[in-house]
HTML snippet that shows the backbone in 3Dmol.js (N, CA, C, O; Angstrom):
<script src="https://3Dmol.org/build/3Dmol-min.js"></script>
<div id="view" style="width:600px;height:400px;position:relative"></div>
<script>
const pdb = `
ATOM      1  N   UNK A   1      97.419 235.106 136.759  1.00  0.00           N
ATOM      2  CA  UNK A   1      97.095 236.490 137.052  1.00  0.00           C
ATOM      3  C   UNK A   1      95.667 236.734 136.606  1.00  0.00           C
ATOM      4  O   UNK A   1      95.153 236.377 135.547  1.00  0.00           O
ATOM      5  N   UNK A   2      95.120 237.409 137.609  1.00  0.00           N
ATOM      6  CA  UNK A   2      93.699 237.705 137.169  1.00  0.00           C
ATOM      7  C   UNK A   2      93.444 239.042 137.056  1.00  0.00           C
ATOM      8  O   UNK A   2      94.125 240.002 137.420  1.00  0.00           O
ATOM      9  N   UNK A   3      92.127 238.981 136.376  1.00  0.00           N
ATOM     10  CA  UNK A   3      91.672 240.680 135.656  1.00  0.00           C
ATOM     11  C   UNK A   3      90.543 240.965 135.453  1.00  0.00           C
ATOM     12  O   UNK A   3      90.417 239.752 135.288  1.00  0.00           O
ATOM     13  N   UNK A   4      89.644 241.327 135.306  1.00  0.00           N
ATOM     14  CA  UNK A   4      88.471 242.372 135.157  1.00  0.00           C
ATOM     15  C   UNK A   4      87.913 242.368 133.319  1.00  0.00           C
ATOM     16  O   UNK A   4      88.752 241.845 132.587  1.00  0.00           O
ATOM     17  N   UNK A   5      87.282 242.625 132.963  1.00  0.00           N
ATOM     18  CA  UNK A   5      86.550 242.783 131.763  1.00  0.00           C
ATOM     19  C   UNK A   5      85.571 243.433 131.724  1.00  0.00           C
ATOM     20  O   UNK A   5      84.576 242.745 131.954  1.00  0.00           O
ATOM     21  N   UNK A   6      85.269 244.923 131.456  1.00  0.00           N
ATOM     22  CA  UNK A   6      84.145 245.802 131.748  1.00  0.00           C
ATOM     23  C   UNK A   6      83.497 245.619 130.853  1.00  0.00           C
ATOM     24  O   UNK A   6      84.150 245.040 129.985  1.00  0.00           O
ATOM     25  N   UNK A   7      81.830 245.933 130.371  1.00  0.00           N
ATOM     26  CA  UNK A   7      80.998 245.511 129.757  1.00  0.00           C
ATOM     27  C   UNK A   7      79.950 246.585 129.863  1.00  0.00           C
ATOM     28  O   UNK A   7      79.392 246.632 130.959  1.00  0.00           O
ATOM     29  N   UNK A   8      79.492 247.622 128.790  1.00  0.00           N
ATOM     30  CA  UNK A   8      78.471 248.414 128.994  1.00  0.00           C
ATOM     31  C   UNK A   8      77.519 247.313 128.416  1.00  0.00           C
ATOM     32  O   UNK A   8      77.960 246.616 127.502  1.00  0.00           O
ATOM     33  N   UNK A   9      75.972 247.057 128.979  1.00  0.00           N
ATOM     34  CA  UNK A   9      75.359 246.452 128.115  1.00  0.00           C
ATOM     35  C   UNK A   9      74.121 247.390 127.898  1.00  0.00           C
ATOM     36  O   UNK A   9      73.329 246.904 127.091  1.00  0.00           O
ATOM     37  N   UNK A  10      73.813 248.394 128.316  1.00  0.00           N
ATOM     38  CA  UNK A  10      72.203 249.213 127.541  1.00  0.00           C
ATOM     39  C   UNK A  10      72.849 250.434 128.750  1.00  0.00           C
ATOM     40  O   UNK A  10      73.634 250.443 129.698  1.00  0.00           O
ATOM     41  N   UNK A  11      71.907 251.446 127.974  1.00  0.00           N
ATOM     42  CA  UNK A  11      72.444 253.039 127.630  1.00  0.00           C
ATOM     43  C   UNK A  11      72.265 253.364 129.649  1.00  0.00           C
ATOM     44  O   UNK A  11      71.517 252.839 130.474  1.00  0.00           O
ATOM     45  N   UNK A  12      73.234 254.339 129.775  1.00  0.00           N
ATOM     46  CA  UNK A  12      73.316 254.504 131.576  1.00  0.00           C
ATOM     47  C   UNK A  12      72.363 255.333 132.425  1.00  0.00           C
ATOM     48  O   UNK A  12      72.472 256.560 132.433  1.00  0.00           O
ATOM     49  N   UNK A  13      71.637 254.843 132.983  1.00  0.00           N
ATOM     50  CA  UNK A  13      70.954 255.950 133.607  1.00  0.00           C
ATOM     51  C   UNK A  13      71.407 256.797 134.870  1.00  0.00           C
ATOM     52  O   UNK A  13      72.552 257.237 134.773  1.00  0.00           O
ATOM     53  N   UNK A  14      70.879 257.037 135.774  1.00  0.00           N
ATOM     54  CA  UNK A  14      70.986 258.018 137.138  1.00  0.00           C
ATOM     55  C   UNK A  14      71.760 257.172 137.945  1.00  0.00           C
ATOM     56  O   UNK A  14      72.639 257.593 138.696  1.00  0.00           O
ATOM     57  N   UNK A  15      71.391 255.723 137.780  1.00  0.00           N
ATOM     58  CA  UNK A  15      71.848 254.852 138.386  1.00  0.00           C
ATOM     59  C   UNK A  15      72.214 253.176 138.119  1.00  0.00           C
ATOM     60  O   UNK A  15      71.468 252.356 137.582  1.00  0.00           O
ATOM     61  N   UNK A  16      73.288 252.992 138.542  1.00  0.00           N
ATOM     62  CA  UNK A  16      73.912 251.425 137.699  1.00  0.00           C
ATOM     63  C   UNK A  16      73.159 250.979 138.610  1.00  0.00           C
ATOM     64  O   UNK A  16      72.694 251.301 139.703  1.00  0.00           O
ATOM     65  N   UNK A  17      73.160 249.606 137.391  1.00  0.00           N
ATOM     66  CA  UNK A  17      72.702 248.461 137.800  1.00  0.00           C
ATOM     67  C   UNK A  17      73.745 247.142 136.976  1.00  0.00           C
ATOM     68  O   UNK A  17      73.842 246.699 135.832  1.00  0.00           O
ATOM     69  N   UNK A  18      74.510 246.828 138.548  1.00  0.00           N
ATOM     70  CA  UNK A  18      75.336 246.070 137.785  1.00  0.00           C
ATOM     71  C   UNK A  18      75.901 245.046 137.947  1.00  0.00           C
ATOM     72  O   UNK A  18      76.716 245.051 138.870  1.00  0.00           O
ATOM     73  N   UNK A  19      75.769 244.000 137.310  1.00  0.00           N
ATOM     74  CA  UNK A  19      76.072 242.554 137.146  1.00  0.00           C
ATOM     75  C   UNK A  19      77.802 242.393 137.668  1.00  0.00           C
ATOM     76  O   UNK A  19      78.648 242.923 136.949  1.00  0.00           O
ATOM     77  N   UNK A  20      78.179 241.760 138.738  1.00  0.00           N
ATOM     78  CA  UNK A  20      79.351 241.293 139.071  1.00  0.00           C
ATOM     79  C   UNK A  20      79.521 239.387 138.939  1.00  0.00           C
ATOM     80  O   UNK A  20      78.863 238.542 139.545  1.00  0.00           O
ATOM     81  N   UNK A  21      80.524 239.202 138.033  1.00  0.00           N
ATOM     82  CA  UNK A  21      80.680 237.594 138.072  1.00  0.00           C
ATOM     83  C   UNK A  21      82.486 237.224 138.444  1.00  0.00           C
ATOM     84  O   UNK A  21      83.539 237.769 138.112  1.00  0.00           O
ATOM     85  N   UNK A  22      82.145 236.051 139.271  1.00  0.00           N
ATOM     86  CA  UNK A  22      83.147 236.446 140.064  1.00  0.00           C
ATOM     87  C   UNK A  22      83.114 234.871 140.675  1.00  0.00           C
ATOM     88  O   UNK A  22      82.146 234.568 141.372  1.00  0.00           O
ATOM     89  N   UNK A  23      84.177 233.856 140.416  1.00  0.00           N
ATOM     90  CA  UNK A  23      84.036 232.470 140.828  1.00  0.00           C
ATOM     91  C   UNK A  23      84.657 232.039 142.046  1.00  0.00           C
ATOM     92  O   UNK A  23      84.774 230.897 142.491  1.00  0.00           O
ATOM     93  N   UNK A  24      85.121 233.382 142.615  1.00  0.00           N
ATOM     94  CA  UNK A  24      85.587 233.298 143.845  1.00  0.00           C
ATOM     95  C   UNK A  24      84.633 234.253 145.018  1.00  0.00           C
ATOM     96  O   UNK A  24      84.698 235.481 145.072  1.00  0.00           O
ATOM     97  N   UNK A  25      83.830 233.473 145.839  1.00  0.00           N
ATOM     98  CA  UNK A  25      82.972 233.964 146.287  1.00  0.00           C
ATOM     99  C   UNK A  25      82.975 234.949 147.676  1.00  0.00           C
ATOM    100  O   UNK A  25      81.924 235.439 148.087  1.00  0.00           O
ATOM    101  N   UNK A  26      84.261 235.176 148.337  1.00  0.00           N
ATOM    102  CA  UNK A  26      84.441 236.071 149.168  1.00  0.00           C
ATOM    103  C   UNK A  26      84.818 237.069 148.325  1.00  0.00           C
ATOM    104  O   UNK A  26      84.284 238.175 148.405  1.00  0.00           O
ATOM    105  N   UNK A  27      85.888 236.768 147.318  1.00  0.00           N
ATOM    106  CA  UNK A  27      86.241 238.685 146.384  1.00  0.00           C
ATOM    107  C   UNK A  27      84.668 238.848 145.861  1.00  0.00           C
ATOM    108  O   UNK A  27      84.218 239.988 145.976  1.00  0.00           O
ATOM    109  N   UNK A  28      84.251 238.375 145.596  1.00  0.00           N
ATOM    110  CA  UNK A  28      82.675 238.669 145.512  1.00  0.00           C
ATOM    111  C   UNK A  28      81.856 239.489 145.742  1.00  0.00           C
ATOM    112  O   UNK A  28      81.234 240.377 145.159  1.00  0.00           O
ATOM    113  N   UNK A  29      81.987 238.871 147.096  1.00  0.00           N
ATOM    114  CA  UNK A  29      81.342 239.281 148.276  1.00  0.00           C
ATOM    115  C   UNK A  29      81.853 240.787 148.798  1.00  0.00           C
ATOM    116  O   UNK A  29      81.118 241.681 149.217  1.00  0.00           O
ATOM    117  N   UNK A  30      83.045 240.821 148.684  1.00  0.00           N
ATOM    118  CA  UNK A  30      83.826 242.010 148.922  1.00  0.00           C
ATOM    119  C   UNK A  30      83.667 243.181 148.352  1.00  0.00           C
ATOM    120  O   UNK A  30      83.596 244.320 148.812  1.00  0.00           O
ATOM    121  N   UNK A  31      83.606 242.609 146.945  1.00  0.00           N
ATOM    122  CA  UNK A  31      83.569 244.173 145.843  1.00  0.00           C
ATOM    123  C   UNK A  31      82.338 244.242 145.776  1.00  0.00           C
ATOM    124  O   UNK A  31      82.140 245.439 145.567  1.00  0.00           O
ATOM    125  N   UNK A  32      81.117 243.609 145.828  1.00  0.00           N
ATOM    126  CA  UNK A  32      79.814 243.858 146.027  1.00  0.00           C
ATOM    127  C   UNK A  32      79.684 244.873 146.970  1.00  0.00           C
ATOM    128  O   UNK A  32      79.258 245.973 146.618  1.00  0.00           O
ATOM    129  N   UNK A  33      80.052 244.604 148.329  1.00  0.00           N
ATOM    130  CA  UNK A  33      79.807 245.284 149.291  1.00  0.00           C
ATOM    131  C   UNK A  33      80.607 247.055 149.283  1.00  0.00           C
ATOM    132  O   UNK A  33      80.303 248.111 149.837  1.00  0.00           O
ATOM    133  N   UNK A  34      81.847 246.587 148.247  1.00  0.00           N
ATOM    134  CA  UNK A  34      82.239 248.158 148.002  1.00  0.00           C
ATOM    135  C   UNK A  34      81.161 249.305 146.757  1.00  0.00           C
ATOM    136  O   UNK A  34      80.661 250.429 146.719  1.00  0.00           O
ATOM    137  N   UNK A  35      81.272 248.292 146.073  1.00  0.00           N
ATOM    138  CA  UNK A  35      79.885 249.091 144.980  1.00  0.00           C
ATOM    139  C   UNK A  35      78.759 249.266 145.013  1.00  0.00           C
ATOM    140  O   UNK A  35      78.037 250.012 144.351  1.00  0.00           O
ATOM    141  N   UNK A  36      78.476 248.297 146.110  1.00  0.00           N
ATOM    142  CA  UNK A  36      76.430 248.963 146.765  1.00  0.00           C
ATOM    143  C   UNK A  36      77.198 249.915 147.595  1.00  0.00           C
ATOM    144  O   UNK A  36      76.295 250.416 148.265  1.00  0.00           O
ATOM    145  N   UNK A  37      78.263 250.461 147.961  1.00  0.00           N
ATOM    146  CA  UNK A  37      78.192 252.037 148.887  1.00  0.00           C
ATOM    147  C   UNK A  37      78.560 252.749 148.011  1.00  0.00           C
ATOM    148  O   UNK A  37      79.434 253.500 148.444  1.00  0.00           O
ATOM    149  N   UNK A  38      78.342 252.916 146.959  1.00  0.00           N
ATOM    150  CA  UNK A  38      78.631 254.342 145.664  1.00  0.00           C
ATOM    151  C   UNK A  38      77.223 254.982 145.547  1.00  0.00           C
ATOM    152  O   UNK A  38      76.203 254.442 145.116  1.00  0.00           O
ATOM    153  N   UNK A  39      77.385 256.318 146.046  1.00  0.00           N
ATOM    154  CA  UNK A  39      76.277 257.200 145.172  1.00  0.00           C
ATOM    155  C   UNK A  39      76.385 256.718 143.686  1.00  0.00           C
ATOM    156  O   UNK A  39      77.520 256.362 143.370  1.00  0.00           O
ATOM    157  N   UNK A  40      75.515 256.646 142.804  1.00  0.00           N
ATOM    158  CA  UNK A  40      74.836 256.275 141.455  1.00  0.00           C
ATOM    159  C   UNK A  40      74.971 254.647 141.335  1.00  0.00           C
ATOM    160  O   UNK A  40      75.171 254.262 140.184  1.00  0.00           O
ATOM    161  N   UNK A  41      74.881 253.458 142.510  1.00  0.00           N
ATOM    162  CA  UNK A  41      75.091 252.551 142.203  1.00  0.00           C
ATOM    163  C   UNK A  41      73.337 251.927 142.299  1.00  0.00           C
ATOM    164  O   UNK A  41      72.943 252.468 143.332  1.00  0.00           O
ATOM    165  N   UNK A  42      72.662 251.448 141.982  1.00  0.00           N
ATOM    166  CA  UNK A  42      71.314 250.957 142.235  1.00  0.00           C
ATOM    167  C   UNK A  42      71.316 249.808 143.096  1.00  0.00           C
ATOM    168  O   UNK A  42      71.067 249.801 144.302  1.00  0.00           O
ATOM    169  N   UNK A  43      71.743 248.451 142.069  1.00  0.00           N
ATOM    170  CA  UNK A  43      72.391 247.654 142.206  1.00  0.00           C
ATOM    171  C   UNK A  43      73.377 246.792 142.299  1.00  0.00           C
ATOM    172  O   UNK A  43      74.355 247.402 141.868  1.00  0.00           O
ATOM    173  N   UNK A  44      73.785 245.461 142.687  1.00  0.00           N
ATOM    174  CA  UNK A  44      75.169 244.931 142.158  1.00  0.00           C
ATOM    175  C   UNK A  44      74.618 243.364 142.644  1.00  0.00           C
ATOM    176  O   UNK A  44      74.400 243.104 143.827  1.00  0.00           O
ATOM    177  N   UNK A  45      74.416 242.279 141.426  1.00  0.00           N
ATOM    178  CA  UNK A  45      73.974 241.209 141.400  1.00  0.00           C
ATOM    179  C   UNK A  45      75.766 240.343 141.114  1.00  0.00           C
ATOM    180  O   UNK A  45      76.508 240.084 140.166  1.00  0.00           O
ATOM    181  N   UNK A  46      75.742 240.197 142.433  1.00  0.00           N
ATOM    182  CA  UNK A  46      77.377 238.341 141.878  1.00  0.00           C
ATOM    183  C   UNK A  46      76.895 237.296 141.871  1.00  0.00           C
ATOM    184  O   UNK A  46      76.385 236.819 142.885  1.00  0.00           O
ATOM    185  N   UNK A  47      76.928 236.781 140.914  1.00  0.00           N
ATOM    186  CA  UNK A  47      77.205 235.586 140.524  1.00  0.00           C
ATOM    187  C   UNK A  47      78.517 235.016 140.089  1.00  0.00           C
ATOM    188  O   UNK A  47      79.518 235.714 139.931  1.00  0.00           O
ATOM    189  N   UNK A  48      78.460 233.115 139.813  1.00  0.00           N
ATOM    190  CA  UNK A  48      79.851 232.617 140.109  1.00  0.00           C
ATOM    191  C   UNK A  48      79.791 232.292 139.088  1.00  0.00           C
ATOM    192  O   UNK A  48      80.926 231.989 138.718  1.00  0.00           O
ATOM    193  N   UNK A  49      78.702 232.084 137.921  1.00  0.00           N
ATOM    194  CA  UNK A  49      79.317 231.018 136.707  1.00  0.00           C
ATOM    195  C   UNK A  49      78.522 231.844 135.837  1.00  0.00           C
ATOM    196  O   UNK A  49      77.514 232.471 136.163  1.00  0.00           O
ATOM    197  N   UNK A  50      79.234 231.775 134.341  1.00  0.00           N
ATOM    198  CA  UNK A  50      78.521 232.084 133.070  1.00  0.00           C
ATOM    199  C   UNK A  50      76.745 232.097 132.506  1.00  0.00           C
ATOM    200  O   UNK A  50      76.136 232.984 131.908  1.00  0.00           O
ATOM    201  N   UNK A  51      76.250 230.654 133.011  1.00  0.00           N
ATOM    202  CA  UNK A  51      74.858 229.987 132.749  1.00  0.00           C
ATOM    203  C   UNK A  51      73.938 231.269 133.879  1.00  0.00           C
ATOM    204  O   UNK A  51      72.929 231.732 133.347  1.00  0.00           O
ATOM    205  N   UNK A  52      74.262 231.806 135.339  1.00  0.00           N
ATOM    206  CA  UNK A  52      74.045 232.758 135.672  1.00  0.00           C
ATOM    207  C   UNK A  52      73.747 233.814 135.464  1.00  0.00           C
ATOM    208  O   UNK A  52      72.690 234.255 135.914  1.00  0.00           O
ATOM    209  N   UNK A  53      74.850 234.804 134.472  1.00  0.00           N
ATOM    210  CA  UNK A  53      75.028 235.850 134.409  1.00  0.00           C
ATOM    211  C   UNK A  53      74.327 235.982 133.096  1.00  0.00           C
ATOM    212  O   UNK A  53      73.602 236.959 132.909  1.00  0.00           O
ATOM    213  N   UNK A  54      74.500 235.007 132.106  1.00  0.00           N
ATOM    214  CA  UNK A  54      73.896 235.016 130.903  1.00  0.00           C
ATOM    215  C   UNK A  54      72.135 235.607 131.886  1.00  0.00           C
ATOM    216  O   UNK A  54      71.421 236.578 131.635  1.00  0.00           O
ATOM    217  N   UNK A  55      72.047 235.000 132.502  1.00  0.00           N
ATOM    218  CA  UNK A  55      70.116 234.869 133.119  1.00  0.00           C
ATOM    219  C   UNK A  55      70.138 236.535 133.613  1.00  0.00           C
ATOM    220  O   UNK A  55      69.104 237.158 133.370  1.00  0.00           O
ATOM    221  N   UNK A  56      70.645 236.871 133.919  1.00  0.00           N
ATOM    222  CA  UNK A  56      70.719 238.426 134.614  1.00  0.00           C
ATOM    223  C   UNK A  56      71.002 239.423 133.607  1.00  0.00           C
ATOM    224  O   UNK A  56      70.819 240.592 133.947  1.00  0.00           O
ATOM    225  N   UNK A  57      71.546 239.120 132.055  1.00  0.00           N
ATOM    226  CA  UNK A  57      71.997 240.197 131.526  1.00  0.00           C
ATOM    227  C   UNK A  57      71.169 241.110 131.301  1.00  0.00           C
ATOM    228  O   UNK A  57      71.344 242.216 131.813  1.00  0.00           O
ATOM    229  N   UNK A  58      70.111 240.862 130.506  1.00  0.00           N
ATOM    230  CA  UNK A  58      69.137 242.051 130.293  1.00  0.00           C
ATOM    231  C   UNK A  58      68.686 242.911 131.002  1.00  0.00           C
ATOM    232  O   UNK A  58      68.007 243.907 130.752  1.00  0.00           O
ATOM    233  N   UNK A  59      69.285 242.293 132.370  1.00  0.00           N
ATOM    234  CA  UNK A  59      68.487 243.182 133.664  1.00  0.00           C
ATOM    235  C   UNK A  59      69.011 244.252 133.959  1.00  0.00           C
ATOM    236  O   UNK A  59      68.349 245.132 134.509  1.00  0.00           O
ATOM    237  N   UNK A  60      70.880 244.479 133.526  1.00  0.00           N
ATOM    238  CA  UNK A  60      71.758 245.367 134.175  1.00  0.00           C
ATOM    239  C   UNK A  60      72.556 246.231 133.280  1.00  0.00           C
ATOM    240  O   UNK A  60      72.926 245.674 132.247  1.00  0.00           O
ATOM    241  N   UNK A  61      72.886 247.398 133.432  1.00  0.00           N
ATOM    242  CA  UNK A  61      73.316 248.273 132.820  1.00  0.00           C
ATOM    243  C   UNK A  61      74.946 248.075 132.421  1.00  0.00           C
ATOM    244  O   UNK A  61      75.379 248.367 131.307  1.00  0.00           O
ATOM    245  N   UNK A  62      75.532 247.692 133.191  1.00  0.00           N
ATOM    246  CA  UNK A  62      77.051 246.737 133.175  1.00  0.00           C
ATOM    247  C   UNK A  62      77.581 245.711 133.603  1.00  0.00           C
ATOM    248  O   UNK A  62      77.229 245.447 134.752  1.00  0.00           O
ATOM    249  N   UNK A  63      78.377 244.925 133.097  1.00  0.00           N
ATOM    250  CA  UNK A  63      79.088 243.787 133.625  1.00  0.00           C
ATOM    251  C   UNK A  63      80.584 243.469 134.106  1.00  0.00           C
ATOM    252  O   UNK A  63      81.344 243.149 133.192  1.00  0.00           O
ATOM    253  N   UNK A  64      80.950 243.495 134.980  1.00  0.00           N
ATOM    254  CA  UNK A  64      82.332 243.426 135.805  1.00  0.00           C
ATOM    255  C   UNK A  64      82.610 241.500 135.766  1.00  0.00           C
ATOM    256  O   UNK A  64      82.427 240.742 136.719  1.00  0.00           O
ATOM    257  N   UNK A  65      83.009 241.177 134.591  1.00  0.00           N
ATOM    258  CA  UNK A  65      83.587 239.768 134.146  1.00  0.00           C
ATOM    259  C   UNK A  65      85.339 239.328 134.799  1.00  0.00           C
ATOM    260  O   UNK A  65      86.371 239.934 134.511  1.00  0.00           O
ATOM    261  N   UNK A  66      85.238 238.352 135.540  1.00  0.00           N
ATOM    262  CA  UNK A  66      86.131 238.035 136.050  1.00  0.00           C
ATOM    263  C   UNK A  66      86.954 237.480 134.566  1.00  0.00           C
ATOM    264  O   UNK A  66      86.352 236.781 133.751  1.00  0.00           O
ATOM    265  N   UNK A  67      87.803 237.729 134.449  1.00  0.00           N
ATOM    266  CA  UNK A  67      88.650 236.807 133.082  1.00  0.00           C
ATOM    267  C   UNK A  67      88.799 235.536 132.793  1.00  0.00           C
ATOM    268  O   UNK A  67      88.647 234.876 131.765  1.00  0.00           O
ATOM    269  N   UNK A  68      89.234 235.219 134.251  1.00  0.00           N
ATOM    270  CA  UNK A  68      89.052 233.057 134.628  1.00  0.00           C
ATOM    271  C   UNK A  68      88.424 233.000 135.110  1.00  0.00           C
ATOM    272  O   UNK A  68      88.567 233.325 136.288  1.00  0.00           O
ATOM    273  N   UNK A  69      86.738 232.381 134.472  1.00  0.00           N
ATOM    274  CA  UNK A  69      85.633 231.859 135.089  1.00  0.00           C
ATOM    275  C   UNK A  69      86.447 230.545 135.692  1.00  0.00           C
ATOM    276  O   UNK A  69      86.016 230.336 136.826  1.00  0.00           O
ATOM    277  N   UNK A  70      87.272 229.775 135.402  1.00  0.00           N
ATOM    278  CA  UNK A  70      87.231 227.671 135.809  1.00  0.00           C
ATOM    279  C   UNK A  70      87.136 227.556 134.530  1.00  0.00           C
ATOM    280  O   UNK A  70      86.739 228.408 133.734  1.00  0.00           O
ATOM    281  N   UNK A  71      87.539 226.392 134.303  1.00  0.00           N
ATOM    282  CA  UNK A  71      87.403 224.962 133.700  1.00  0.00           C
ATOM    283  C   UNK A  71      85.934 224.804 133.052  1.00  0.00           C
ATOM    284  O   UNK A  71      84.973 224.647 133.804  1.00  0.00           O
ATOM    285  N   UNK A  72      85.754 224.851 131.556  1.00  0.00           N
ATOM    286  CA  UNK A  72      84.557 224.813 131.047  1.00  0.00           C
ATOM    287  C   UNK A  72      83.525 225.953 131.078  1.00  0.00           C
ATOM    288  O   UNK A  72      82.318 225.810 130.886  1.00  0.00           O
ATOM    289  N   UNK A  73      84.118 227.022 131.326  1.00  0.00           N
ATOM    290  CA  UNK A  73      83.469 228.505 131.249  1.00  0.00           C
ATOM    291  C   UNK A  73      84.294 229.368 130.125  1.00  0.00           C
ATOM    292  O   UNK A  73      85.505 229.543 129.992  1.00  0.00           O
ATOM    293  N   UNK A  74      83.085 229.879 129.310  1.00  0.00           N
ATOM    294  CA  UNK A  74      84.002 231.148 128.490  1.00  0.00           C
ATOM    295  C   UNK A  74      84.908 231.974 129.702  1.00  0.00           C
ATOM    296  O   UNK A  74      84.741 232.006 130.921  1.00  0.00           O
ATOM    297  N   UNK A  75      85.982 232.655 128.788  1.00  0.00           N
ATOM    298  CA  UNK A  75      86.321 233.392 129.773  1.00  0.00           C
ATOM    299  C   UNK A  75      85.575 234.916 129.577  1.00  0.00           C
ATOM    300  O   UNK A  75      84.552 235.052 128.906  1.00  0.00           O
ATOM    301  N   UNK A  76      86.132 235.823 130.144  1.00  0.00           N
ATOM    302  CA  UNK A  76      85.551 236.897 130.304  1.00  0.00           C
ATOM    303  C   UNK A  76      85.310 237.753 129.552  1.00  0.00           C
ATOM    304  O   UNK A  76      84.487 238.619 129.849  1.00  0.00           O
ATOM    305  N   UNK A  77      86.194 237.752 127.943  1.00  0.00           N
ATOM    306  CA  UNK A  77      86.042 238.260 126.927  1.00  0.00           C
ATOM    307  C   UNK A  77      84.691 238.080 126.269  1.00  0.00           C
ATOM    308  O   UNK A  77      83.838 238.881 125.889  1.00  0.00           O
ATOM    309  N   UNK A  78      84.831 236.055 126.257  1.00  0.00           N
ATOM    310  CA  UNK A  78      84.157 235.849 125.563  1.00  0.00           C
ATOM    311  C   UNK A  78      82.743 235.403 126.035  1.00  0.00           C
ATOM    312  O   UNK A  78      81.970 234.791 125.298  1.00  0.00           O
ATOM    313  N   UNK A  79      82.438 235.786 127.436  1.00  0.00           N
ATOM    314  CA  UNK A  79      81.263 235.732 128.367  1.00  0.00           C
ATOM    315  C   UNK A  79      80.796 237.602 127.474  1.00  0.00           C
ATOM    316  O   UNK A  79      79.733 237.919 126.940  1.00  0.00           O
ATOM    317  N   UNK A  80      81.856 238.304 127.621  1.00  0.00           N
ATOM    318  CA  UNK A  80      81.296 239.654 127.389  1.00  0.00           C
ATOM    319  C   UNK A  80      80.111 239.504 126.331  1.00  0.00           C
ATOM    320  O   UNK A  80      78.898 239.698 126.420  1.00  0.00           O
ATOM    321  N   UNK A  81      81.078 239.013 125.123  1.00  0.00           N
ATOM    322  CA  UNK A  81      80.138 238.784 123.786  1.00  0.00           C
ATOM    323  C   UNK A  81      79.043 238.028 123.746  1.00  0.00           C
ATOM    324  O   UNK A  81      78.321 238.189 122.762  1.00  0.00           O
ATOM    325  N   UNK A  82      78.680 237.138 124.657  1.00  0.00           N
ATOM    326  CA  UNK A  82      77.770 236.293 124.576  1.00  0.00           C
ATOM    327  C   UNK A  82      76.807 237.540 125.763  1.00  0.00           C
ATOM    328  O   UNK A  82      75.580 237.614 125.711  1.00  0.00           O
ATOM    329  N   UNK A  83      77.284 238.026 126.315  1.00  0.00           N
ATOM    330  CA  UNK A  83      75.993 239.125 127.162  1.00  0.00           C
ATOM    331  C   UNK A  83      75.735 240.004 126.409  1.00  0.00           C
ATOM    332  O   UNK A  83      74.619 240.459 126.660  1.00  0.00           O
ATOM    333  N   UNK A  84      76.377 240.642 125.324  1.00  0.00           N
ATOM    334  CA  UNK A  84      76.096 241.720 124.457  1.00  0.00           C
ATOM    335  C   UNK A  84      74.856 241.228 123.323  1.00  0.00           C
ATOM    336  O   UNK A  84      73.982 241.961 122.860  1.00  0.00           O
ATOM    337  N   UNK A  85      75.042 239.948 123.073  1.00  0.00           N
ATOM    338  CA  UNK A  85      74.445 239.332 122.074  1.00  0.00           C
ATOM    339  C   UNK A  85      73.024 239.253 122.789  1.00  0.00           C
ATOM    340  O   UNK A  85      71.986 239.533 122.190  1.00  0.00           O
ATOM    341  N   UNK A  86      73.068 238.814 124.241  1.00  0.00           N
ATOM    342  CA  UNK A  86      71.589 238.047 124.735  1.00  0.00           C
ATOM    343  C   UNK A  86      70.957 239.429 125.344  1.00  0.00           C
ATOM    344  O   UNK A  86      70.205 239.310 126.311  1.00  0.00           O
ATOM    345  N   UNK A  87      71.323 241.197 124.637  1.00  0.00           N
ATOM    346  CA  UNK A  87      70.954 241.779 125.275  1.00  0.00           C
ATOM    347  C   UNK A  87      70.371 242.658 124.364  1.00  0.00           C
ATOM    348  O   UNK A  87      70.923 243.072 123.345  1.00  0.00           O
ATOM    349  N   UNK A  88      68.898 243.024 124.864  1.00  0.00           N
ATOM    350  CA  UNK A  88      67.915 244.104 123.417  1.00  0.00           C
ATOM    351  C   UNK A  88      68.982 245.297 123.768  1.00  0.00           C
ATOM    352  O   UNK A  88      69.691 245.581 124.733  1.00  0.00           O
ATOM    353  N   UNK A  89      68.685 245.917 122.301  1.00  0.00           N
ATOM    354  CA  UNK A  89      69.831 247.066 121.617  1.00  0.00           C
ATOM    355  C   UNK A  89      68.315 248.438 122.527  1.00  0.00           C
ATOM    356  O   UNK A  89      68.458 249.658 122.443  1.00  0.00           O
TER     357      UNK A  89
END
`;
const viewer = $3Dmol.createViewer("view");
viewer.addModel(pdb, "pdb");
viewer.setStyle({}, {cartoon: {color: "spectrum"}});
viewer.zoomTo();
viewer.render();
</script>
């Protein structure tokens, strides 16, 4: 069973900007395409693996962490903590 892991990472403005990771690349593709059509959405960057998203964190206001990255990926908890950490306060 899979799940979601929300992630504020720096304070919200007018408009998100927000990191989707997601190792299945059509649901991806999918919920991307539902959250770039939200009034207050800026952005929405998916990526499939951890080493990724770590590279994008500082850039985005939240993170939508898939729970089961695969085999040799934190999971989504512990992807959270490692984006909170690689991100200025």
């Amino acid at each position: 069973m899979g799940g979601v892991v929300i992630v504020r990472l720096s304070p919200m403005g007018d408009a998100l900007r927000i990191l989707y990771v997601e190792n299945d690349p059509a649901l991806g593709a999918l919920l991307a395409r539902q959250l770039e059509g939200h009034q207050g959405v800026a952005s929405v960057v998916t990526v499939a693996c951890a080493h990724e998203a770590l590279a994008h964190g500082p850039s985005v206001d939240v993170a939508l962490l898939d729970l089961a990255l695969g085999t040799g990926q934190p999971n989504g908890f512990e992807l959270g903590v490692l984006l909170r950490r690689a991100t200025p306060d």
